[in-house]
Backbone as a ProteinNet text record, in pm:
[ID]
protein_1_A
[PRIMARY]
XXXXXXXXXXXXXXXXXXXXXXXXXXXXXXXXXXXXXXXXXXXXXXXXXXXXXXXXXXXXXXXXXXXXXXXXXXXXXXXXXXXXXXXXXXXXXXXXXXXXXXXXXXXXXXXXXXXXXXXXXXXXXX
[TERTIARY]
13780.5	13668.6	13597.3	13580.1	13504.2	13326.3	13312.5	13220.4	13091	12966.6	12897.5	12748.8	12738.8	12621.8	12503.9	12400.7	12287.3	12179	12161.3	12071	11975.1	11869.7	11752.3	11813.5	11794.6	11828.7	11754.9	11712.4	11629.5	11681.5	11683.1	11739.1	11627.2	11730.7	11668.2	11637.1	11690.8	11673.8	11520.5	11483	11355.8	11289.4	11314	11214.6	11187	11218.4	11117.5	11261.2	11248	11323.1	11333.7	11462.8	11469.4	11622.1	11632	11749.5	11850.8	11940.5	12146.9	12201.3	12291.4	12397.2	12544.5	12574.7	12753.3	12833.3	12925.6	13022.8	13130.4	13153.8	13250.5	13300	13344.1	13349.2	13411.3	13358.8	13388	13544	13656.7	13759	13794.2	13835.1	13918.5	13853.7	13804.3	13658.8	13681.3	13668.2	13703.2	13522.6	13433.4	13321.3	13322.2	13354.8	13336.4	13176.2	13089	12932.9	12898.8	12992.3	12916	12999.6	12882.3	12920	12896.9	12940.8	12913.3	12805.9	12709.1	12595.7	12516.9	12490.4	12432.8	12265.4	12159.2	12041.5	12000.8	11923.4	11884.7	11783	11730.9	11596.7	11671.2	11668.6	11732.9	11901.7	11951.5	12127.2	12207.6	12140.4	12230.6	12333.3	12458.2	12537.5	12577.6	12544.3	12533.5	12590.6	12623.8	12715.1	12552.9	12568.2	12451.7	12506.3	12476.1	12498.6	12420.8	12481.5	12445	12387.6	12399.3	12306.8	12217.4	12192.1	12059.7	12027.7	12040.3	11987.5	11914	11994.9	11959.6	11813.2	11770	11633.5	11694.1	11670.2	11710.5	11595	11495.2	11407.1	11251.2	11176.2	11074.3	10935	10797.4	10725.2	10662.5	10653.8	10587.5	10418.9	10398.4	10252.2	10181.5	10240.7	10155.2	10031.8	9904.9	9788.8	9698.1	9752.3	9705.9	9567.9	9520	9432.4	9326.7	9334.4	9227.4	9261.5	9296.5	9291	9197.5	9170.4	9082	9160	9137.2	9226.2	9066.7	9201	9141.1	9075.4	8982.6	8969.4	9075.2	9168.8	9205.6	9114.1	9119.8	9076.6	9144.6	9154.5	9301.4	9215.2	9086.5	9022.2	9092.1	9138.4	9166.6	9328	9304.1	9456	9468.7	9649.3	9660	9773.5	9792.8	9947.4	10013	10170.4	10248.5	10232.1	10259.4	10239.1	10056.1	9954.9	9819.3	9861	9716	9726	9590.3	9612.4	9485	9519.5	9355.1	9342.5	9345.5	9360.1	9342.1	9233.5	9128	9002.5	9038.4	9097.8	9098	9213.7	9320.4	9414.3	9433.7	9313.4	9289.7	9351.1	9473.6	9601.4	9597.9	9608.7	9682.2	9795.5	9790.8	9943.3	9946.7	10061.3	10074.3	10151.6	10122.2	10184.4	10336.8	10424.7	10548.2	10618.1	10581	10622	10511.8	10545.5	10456.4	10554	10503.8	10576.5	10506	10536.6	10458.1	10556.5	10475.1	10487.2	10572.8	10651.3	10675.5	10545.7	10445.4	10331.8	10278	10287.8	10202.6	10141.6	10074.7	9999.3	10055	9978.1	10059.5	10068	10136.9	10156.7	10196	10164.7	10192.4	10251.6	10376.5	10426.2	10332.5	10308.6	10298.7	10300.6	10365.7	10441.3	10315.1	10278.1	10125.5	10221.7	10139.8	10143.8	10251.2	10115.8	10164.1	10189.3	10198.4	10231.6	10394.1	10376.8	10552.6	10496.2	10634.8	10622.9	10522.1	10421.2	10384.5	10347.4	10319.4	10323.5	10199.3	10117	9954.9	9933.2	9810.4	9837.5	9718.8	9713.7	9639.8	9639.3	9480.7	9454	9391.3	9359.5	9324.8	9174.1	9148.8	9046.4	8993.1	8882.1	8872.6	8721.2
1531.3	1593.6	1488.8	1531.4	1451.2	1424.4	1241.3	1217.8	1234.8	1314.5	1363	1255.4	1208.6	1051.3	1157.4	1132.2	1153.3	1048.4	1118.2	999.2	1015.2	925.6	955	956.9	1039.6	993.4	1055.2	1027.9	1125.8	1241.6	1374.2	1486.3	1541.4	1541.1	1570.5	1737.9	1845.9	1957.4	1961.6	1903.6	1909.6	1842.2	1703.3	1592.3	1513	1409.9	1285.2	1298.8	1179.6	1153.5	1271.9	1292.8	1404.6	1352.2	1435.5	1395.4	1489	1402.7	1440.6	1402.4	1526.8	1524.1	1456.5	1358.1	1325.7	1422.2	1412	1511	1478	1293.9	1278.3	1184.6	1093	1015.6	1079	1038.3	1130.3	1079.2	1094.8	1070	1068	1013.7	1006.6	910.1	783.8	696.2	590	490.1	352.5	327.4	384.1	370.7	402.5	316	334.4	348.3	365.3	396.4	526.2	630.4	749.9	845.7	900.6	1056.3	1159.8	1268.4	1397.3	1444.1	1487.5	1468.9	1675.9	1680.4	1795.2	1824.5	1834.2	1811.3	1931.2	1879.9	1970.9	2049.8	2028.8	2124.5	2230.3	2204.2	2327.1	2393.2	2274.3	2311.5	2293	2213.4	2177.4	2068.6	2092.7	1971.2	1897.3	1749.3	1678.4	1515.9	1447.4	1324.9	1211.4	1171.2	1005.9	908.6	779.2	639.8	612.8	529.4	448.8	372.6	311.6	160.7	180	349	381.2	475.9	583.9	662.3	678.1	635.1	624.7	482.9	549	507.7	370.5	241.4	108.7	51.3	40.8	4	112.3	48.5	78.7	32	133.2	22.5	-91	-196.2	-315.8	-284.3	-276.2	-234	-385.3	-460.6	-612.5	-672.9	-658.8	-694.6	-518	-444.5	-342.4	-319.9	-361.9	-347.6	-410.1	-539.6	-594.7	-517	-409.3	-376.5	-237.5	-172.4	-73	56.2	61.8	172.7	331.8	459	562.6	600.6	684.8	758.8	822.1	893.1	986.2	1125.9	1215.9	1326.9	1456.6	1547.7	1683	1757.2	1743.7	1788.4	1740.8	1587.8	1509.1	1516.1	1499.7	1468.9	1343.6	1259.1	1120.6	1162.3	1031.5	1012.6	928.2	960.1	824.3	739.6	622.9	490	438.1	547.6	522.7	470	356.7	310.4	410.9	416.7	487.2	469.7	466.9	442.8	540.6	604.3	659	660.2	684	640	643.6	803.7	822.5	738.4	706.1	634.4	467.9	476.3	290.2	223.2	307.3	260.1	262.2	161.8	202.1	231.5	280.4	319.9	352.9	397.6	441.2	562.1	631.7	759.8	729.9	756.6	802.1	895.5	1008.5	1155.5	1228	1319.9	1499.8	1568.3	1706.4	1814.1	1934.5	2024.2	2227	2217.5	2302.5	2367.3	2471.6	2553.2	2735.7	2808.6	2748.3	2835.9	2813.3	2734.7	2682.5	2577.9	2525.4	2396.3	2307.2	2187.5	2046.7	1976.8	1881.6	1756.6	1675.2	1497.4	1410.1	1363.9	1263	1165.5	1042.7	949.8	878.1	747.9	631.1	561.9	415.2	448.2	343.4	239.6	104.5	19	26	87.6	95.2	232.7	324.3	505.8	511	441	449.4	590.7	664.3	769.5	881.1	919.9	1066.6	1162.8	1303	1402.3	1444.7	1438.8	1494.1	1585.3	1671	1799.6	1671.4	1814.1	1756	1880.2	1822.5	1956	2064.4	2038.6	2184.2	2239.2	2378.6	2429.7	2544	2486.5	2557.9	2710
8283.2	8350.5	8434.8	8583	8654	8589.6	8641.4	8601.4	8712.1	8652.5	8753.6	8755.1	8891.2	8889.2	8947.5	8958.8	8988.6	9063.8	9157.2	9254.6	9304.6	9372.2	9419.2	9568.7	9662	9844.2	9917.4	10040.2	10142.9	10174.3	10135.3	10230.4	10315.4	10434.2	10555.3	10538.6	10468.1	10497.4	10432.8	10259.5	10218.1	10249.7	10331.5	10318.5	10228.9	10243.2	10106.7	10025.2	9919	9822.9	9731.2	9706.4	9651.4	9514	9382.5	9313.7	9380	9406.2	9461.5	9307.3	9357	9295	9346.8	9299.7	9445.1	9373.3	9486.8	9487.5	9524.1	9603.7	9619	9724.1	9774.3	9895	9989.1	10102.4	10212.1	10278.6	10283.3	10313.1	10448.6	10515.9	10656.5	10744.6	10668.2	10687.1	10624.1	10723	10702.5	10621.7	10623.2	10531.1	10417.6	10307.1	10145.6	10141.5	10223.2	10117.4	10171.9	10252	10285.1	10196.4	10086.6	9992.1	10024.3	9973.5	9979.5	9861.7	9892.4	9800.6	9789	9696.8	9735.3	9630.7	9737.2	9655.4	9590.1	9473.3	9357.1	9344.9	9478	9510.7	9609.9	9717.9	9800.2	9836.2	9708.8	9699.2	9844.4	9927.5	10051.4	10045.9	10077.6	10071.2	10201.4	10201.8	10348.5	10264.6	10410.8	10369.4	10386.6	10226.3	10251.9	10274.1	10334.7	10351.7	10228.7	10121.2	10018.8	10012.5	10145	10196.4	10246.4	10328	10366.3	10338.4	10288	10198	10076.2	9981	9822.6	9851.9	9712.5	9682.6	9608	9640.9	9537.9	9420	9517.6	9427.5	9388.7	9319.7	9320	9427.5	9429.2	9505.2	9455.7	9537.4	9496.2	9438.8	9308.5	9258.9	9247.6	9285.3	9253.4	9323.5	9280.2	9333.3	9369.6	9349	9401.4	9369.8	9243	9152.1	9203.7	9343.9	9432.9	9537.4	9572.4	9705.5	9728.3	9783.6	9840.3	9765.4	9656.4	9587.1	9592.5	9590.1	9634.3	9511.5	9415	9281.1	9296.4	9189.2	9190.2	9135	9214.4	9166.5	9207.2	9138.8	9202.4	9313	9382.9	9464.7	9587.7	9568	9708.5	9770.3	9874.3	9945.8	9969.6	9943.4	9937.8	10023.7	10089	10205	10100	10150.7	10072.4	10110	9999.4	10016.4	9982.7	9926.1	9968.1	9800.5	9745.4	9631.7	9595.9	9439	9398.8	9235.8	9209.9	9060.6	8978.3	8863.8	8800.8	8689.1	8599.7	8583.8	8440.5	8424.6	8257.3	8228	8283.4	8204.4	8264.3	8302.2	8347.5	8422.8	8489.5	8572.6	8723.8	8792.5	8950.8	8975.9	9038.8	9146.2	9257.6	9311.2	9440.8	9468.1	9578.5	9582.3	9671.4	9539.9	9662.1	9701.8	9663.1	9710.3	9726.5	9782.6	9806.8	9790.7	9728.6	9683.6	9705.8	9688	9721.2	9604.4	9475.4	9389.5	9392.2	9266.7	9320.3	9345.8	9254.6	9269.7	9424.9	9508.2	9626.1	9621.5	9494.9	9503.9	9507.1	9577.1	9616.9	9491.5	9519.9	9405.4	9460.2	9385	9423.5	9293.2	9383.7	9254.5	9263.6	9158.6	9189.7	9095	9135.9	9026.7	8987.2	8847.8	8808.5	8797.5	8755.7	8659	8522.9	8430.7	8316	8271.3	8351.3	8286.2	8331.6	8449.5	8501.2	8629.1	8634.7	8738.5	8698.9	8757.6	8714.5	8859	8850.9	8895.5	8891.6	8968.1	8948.8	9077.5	9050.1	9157.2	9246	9365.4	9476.7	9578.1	9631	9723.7	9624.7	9502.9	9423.4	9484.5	9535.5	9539.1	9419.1	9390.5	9281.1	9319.6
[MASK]
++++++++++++++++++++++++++++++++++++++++++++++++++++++++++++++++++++++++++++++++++++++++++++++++++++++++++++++++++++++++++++++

């Protein structure tokens, strides 16, 4: 049974880093890093470059904690890449995704310090 990898890569049909599934190297191609990938949000299958696609690292969170960090609160809207603190769980981070819910509401990923990755809404009107 084929072995099935899982990846972080940009798809262009949803936008932003999204998890792929591979499916397979693309054949008739002197390029060993372009796959056949198909993402797990909108089920489209398209060929990634490995070397520029896929997600390698994480963001650099070092020093963030002196820099002009935002409150977080689920009232506000953040861009990727903005740093922001979190109050109740004492942590900075930074946002590296946006998402629309099934329900409609936004969300942000966003990867602290010390919580690791999390998912907090944004934009909430109450």
């Amino acid at each position: 049974m084929a072995r099935i990898k899982n990846i972080e890569a940009i798809c262009p049909n949803c936008g932003g880093m999204k998890k792929m599934e591979l499916a397979g190297e693309v054949l008739g191609t002197d390029d060993h890093n372009k796959y056949w990938a198909k993402c797990k949000k909108c089920k489209q299958t398209m060929i990634i470059d490995m070397n520029e696609d896929v997600k390698v690292t994480k963001p650099s969170l070092e020093g963030i904690e002196n820099e002009d960090c935002t409150v977080y609160s689920p009232e506000k809207s953040f861009s990727v890449g903005e740093s922001i603190y979190h109050k109740n769980w004492d942590d900075f981070g930074k946002v590296v995704s946006k998402d629309v819910l099934s329900s409609g509401q936004k969300s942000i990923a966003v990867e602290f310090q010390k919580s690791g990755l999390k998912k907090l809404i944004e934009s909430l009107t109450i």
